[in-house]
C-alpha positions in Angstrom: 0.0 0.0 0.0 2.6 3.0 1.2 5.0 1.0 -2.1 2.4 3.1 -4.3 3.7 6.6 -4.2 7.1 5.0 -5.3 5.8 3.4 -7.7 4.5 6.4 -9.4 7.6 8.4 -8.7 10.0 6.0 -10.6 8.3 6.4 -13.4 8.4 9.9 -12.8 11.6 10.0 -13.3 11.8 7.9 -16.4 12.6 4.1 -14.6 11.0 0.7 -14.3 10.6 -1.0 -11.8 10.8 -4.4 -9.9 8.9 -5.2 -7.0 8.6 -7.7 -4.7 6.1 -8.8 -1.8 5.5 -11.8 -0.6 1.8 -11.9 -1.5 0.8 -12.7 -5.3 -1.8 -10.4 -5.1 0.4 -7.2 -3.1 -1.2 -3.9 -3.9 1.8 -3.0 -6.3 1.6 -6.1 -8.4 0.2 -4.8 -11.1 1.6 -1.5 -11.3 5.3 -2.9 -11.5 7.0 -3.4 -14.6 8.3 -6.8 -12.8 6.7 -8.4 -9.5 8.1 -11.0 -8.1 6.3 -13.1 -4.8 8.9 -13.1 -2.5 8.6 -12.4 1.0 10.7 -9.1 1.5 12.7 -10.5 4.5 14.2 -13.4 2.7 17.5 -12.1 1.2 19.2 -14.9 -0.2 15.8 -15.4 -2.7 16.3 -11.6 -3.8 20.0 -11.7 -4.1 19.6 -14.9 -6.3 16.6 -12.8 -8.3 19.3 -9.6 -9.3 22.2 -12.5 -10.1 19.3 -13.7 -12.7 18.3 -10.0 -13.9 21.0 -7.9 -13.5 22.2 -8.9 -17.0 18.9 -7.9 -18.2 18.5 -4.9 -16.2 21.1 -2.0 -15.7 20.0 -1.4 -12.2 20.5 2.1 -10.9 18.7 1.8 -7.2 17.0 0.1 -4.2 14.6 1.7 -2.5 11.4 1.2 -0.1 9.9 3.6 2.3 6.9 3.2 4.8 8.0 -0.9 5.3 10.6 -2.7 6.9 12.6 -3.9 4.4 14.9 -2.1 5.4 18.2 -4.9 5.9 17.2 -6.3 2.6 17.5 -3.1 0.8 20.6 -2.7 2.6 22.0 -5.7 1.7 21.1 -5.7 -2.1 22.6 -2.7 -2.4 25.6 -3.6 -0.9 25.5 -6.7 -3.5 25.2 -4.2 -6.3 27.8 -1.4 -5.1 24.6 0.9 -4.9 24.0 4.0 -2.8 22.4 3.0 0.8 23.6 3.0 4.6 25.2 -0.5 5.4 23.8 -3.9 6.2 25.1 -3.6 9.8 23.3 -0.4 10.5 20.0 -1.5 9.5 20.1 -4.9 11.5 20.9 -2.0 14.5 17.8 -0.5 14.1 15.6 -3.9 13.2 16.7 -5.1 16.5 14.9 -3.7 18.9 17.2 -4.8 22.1 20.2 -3.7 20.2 19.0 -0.6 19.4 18.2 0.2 23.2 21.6 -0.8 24.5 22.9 1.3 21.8 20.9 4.5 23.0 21.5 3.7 26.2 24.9 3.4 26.3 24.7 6.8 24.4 22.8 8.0 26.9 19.9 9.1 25.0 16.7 9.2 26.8 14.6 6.2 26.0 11.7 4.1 28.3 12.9 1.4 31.1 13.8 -1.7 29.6 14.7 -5.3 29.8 15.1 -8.3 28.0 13.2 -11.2 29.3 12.4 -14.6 29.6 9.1 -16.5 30.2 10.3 -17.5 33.5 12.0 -13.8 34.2 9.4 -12.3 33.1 7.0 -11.4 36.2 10.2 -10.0 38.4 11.7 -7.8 35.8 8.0 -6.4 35.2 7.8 -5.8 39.2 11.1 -4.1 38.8 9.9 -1.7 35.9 6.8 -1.2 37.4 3.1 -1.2 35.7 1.7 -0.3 33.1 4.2 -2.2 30.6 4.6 -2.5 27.5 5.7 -6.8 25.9 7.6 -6.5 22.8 8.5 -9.0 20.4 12.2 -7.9 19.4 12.4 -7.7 16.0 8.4 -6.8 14.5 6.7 -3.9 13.4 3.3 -2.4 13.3 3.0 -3.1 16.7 2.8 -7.3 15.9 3.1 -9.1 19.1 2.4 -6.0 21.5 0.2 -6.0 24.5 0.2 -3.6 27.1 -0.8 -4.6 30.5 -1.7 -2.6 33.9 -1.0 -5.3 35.9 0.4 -9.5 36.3 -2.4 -11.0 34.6 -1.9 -12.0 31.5 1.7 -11.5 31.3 2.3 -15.6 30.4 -0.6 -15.1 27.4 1.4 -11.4 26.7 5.1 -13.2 26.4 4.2 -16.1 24.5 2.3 -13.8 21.6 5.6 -11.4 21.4 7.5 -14.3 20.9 5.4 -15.7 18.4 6.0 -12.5 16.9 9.4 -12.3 17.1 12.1 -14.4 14.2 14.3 -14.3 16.9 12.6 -15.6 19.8 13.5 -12.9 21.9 10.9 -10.9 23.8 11.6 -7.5 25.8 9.4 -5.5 28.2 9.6 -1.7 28.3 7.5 0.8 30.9 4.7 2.0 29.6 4.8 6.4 29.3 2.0 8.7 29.6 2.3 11.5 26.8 2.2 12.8 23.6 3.6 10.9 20.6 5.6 11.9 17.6 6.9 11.1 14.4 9.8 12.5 13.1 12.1 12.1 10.1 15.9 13.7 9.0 17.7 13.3 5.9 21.3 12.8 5.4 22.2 14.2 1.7 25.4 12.3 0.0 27.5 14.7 2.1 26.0 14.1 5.3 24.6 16.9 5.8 21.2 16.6 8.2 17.8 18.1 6.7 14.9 18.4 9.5 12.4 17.2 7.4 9.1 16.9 9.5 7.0 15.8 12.5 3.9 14.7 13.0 1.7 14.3 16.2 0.2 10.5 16.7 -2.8 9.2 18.2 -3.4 5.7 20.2 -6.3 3.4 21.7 -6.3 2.9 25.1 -6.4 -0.9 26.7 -4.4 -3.6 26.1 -3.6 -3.2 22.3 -2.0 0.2 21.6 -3.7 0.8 18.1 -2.8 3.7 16.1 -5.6 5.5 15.3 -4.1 8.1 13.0 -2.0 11.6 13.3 -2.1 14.9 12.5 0.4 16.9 10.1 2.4 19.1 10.5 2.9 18.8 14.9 1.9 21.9 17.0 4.0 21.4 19.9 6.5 24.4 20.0 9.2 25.1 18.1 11.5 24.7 21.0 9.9 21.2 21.9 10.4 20.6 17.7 14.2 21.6 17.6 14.8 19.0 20.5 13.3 16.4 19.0 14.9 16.7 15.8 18.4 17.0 17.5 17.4 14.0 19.7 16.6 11.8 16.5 20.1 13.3 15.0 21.8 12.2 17.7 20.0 8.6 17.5 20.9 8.4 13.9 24.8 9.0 14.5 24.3 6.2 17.3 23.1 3.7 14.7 25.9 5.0 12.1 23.2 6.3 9.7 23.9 9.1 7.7 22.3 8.5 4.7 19.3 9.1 3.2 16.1 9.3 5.5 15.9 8.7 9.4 12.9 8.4 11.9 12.2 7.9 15.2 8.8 7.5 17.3 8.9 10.0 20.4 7.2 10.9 23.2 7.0 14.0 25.4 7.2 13.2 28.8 7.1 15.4 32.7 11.0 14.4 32.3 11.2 15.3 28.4 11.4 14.0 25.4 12.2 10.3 24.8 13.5 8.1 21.8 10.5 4.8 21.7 11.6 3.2 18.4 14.2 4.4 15.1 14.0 3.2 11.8 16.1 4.4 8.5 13.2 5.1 6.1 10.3 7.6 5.6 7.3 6.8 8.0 4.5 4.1 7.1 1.3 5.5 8.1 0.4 7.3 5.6 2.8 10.7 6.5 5.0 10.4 3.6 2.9 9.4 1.3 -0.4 11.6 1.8 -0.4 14.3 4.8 3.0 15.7 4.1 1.9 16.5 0.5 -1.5 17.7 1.4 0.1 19.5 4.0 2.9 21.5 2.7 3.1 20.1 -1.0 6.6 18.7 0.0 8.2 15.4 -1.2 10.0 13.2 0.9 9.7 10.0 -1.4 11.3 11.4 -4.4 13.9 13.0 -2.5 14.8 9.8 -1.1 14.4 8.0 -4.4 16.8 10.5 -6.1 19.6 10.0 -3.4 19.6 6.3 -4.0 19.6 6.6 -7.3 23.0 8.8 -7.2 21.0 11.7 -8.5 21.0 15.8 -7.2 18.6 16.2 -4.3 16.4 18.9 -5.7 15.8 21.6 -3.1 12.9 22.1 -4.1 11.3 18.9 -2.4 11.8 20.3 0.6 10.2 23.8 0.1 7.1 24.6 1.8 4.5 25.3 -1.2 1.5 25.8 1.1 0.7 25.7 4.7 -2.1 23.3 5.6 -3.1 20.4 7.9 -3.7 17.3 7.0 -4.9 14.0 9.2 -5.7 10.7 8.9 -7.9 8.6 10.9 -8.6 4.4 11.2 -11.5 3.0 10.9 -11.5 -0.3 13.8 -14.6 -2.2 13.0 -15.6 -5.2 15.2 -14.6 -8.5 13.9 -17.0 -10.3 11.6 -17.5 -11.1 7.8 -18.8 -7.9 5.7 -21.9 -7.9 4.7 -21.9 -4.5 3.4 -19.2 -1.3 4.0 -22.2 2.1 4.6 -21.6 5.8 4.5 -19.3 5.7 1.8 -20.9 8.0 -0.8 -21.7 10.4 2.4 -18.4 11.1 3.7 -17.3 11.9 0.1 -19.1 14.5 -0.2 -18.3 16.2 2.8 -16.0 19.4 3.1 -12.4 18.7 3.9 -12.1 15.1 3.1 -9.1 14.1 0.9 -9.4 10.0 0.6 -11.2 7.4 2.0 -9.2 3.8 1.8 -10.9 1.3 2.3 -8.8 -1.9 2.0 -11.3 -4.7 2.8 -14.2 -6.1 0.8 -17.5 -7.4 0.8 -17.2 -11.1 2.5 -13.8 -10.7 3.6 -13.5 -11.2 7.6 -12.1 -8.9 9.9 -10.2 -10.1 13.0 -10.0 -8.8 16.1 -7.8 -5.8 16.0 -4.5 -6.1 17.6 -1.4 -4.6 16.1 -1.6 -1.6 13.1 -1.2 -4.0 10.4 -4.7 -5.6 10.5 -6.3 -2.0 10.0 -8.7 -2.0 7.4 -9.9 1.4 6.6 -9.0 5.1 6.9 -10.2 8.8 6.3 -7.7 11.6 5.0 -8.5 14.8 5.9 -7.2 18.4 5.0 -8.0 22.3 6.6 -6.7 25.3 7.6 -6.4 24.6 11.0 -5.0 21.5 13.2 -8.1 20.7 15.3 -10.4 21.0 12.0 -8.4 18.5 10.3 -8.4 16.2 13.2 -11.7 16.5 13.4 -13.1 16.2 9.6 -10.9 13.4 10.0 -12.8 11.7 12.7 -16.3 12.6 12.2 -15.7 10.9 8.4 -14.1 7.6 10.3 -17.2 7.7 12.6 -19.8 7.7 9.9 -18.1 5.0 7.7 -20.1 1.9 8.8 -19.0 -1.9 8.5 -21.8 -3.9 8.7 -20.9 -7.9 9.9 -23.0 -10.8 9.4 
């Protein structure tokens, strides 16, 4: 889905493209000049694709943004003698216990921590304290998550992390009241650090910390803005990235800011790829896509063209089979709505809603002010009705 925008901007620029996914029927599949099913974790099966095509293909770049592909991309690029940061530095940020002793070791400011086992689990939570967070070590999207407020369910909470996790390895993390960020740097092919952007970001309460959507551009003060870019700066030179695009997920706290996860690639909900543009008319993607193609970062991509706000807001139906999907016609029509995404179909079944990847629908909103695109935003989510048999 967030592969789209790409899409379009290599051919932009004159290129095809190849691109893989581990589902046959991935959103991109027939918009690629090539598509290929493989799951885009499994190097060796797309290292032994480019020694196939590469004599058929002059191939100039490797790119994703808004998925975490992120080692893979590294690691085909370092196959191909291509522009990108190195293998090692994306396995620092996939690795979510690496990337914390890292920071901490640096001591940048990040939630209390600990690696556990299933039978370490109960005293290192008593340690940390309640609410905690359980975290599978090496997912995204909030896979294997569960916050609890207290012991019970912490056996049901480890097992689903690690389930979750390639590695096996599950960590626990306090749990921090606040407001939560976004926000994404860009190294040129100098190293030279661009403050490109943050957004402000919006989560259920209970046990499964859904994100509901954001709001683009952030109003927390300018002050409060420089920090947290120089704190995700400082993160990025920790993880020996300084190329292309960075981003961390923050939170403001009594005690100040805090680091809660980094990644080396534009955002994946829908930042990048729709509020930033509807926003400010700037253009993150192709930026990104011209540095790893070895081409001029045009300036221009980065200039504020207009200054509005743009949100975007999920739609968390209860789990069922669809009978029918209601209110879309309505919310089209109403003032200040962008897109409405709707990514399931009739007689398709919706789960219960546990991690970010599972949802299935979502309202993007633009205005002149913050609060009125937050809230076109969410009255269009609330009137788009899933009906379940």
């Amino acid at each position: 889905m967030f592969q789209i925008p790409a899409v379009a901007e290599a051919r932009k620029l004159g290129l095809k493209t190849i691109v893989t996914d581990g589902k046959k029927n991935a959103v991109c599949s027939s918009l690629a000049d090539e598509f290929y099913v493989i799951d885009i974790y499994d190097i060796p099966k797309h290292l032994e694709l480019i020694k196939k095509i590469k004599t058929k293909y002059n191939i100039k770049g490797v790119f994703t943004e808004g998925s975490e592909a992120t080692i893979t991309v590294a690691e085909i690029a370092k196959f191909l003698h291509l522009k990108g940061i190195s293998p090692e530095s994306a396995k620092k940020c996939k690795d979510k216990i690496l990337t914390r002793q890292l920071l901490e070791k640096a001591k940048i400011p990040i939630p209390k921590w600990k690696e556990v086992k299933k039978n370490t689990i109960l005293n290192e939570a008593r340690k940390i304290g309640f609410p905690i967070i359980i975290k599978s070590s090496n997912n995204s999207g909030s896979r294997g998550s569960t916050k609890l407020y207290n012991e019970k369910g912490l056996s049901t909470a480890y097992n689903l992390a690690k389930k979750n996790s390639t590695t096996g390895k599950v960590l626990i993390e306090e749990f921090l009241e606040g407001e939560e960020q976004s926000v994404e740097i860009f190294f040129d092919e100098n190293q030279k650090c661009t403050f490109l952007n943050i957004v402000d970001r919006f989560f259920s309460d209970g046990k499964w910390s859904i994100e509901l959507g954001h709001v683009n551009p952030t109003k927390i003060r300018q002050k409060t803005e420089l920090e947290l870019f120089n704190l995700t700066k400082k993160s990025s030179h920790v993880m020996n990235v300084n190329f292309g695009v960075f981003k961390a997920d923050t939170i403001i706290t009594k005690t100040g800011p805090k680091i809660l996860e980094v990644t080396p690639r534009l955002s994946g909900g829908f930042d990048s790829q729709k509020t930033t543009p509807i926003s400010s008319g700037r253009n993150f993607i192709r930026a990104a896509m011209r540095l790893s193609l070895g081409l001029p970062i045009d300036k221009n991509d980065f200039i504020h063209k207009q200054k509005k706000f743009s949100a975007v807001w999920a739609i968390l139906p209860n789990p069922g089979k669809i009978k029918s999907i209601n209110g879309i016609n309505e919310v089209k029509k109403m003032k200040g709505i962008k897109e409405i995404i709707i990514l399931k179909n009739k007689n398709d079944k919706i789960p219960e809603i546990i991690n970010n990847a599972q949802r299935p629908a979502y309202i993007i909103s633009e205005a002149e002010t913050y609060d009125q695109a937050l809230k076109i935003a969410q009255n269009g989510a609330s009137k788009i009705k899933f009906q379940m048999e």
